[in-house]
C-alpha positions in Angstrom: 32.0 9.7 10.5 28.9 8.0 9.4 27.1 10.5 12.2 28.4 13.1 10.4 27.3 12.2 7.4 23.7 11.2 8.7 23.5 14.7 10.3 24.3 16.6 7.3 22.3 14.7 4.8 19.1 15.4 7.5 20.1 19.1 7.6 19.3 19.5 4.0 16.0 17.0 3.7 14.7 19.7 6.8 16.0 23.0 5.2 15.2 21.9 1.6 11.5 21.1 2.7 11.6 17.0 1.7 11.2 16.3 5.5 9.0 18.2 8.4 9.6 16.0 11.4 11.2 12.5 12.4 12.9 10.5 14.7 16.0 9.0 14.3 17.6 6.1 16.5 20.0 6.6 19.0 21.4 3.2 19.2 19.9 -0.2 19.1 17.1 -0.5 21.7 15.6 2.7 19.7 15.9 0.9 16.4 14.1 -2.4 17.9 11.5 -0.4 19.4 10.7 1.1 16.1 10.8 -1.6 14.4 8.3 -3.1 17.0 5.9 0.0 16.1 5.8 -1.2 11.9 5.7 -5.0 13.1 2.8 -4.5 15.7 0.4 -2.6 12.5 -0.8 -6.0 10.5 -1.7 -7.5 13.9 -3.6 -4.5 15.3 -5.5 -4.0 11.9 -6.0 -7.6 11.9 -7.5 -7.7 15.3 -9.9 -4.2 14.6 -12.1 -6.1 11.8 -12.3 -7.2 8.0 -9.3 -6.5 6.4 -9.1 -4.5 2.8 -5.5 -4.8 2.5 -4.0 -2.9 -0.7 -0.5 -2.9 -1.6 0.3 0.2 -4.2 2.8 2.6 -5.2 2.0 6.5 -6.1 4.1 9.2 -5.3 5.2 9.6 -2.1 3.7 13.2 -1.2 0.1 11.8 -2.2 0.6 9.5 0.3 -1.6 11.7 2.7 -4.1 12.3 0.3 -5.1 8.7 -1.0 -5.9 8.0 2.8 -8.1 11.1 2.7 -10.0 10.5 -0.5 -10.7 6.7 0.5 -12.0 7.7 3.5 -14.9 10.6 2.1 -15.4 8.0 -1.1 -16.1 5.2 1.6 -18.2 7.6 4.2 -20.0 9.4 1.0 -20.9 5.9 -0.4 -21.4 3.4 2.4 -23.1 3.5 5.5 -24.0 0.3 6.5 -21.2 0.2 9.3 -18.2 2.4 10.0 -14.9 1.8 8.3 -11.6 2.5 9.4 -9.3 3.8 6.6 -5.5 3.5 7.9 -1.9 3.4 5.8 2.0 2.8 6.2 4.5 2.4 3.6 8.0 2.4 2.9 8.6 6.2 2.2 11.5 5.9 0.5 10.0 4.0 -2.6 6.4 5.1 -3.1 5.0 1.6 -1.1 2.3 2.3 0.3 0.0 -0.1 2.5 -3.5 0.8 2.3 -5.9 -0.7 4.6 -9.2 -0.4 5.1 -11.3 -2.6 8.1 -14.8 -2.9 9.0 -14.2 -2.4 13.3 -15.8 -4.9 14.9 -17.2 -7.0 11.7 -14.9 -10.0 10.6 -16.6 -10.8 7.6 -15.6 -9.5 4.2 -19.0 -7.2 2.7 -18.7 -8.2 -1.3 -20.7 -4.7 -1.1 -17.5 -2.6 0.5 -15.0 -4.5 -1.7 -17.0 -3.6 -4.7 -17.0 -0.2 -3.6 -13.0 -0.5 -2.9 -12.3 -2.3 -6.0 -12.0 -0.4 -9.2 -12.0 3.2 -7.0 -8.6 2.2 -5.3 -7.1 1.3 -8.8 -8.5 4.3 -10.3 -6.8 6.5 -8.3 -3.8 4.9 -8.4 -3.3 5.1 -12.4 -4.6 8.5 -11.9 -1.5 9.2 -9.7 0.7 7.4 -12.2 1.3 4.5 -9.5 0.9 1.1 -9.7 -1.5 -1.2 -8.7 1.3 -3.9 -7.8 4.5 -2.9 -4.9 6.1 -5.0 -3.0 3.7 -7.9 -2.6 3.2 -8.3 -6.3 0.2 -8.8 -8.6 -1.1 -12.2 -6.7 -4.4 -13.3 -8.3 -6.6 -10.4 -6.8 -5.5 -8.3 -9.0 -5.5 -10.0 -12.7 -9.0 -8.4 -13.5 -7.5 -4.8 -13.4 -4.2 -5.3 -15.3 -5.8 -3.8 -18.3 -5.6 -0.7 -16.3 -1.7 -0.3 -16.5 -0.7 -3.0 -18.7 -1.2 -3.0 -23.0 -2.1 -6.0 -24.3 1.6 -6.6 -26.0 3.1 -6.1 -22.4 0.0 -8.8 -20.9 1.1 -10.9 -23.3 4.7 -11.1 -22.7 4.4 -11.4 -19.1 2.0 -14.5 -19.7 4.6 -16.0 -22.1 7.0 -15.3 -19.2 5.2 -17.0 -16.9 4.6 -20.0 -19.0 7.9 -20.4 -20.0 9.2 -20.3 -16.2 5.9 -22.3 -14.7 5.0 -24.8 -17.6 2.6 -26.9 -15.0 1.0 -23.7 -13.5 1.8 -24.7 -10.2 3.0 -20.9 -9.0 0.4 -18.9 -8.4 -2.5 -20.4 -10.6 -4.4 -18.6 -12.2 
């Protein structure tokens, strides 16, 4: 039954143009393996150089394009070693994990991130994303709340946060 069901509601993401390919699992050692695929990518970025890592939301079919437009921003506007653009998500919500590395150079180049950092929030607002998915606004990304936030909205989430964290002892800052 729930086959069934599967099938059909893939039969009308293909002919109704929302999907173009896929694989779905057969049974259980499939959906490990996959699952092996999306838990081996933070490891293997890790392990290829500096890490850029940014956690946003935009619609899913610019998903594609963000990768693209990093990539020519960063090789139009940095040459002082090769970068590595790369990017998974969670298709179903928007999430998408942006990633940029230095191959080979484990340091982080205040240069690069500069260059990252406003472009990559830019484009998100431009897209009507967020700047904030899964992972939240941390303390990276306070400086750039006045991108998507009003002041009214800035100052309720900071009364918020006071009234639940009186000490500031969650995320400082």
């Amino acid at each position: 039954h729930d086959a069934d069901k599967m099938e059909e509601f893939l039969e009308y993401c293909m002919d109704g143009g929302f999907v173009v390919n896929g694989v779905l699992a057969q049974d259980g050692g499939q959906i490990e393996e996959m699952w092996n695929i999306r838990e081996s990518a933070n490891p293997i970025i890790k392990a290829d150089g500096y890490n850029y890592k940014y956690d946003i939301s935009i619609p899913i079919p610019e998903f594609y394009d963000m990768v693209e437009e990093m990539k020519h921003h960063l090789s139009t506007n940095y040459t002082k070693t090769p970068t590595r653009v790369v990017a998974w998500g969670h298709v179903i919500d928007g999430n998408l994990h942006l990633n940029i590395t230095t191959p080979g150079v484990f340091t982080e180049d205040k240069v690069l991130t500069d260059l990252i950092e406003p472009y990559v929030f830019e484009e998100v607002v431009r897209r009507n994303g967020s700047i904030s998915a899964e992972h939240g606004l941390g303390q990276c990304k306070n400086d750039y709340l006045t991108m998507v936030k009003d002041d009214d909205v800035l100052a309720l989430m900071k009364s918020v946060k006071d009234m639940l964290d009186p000490h500031g002892i969650m995320n400082p800052g």
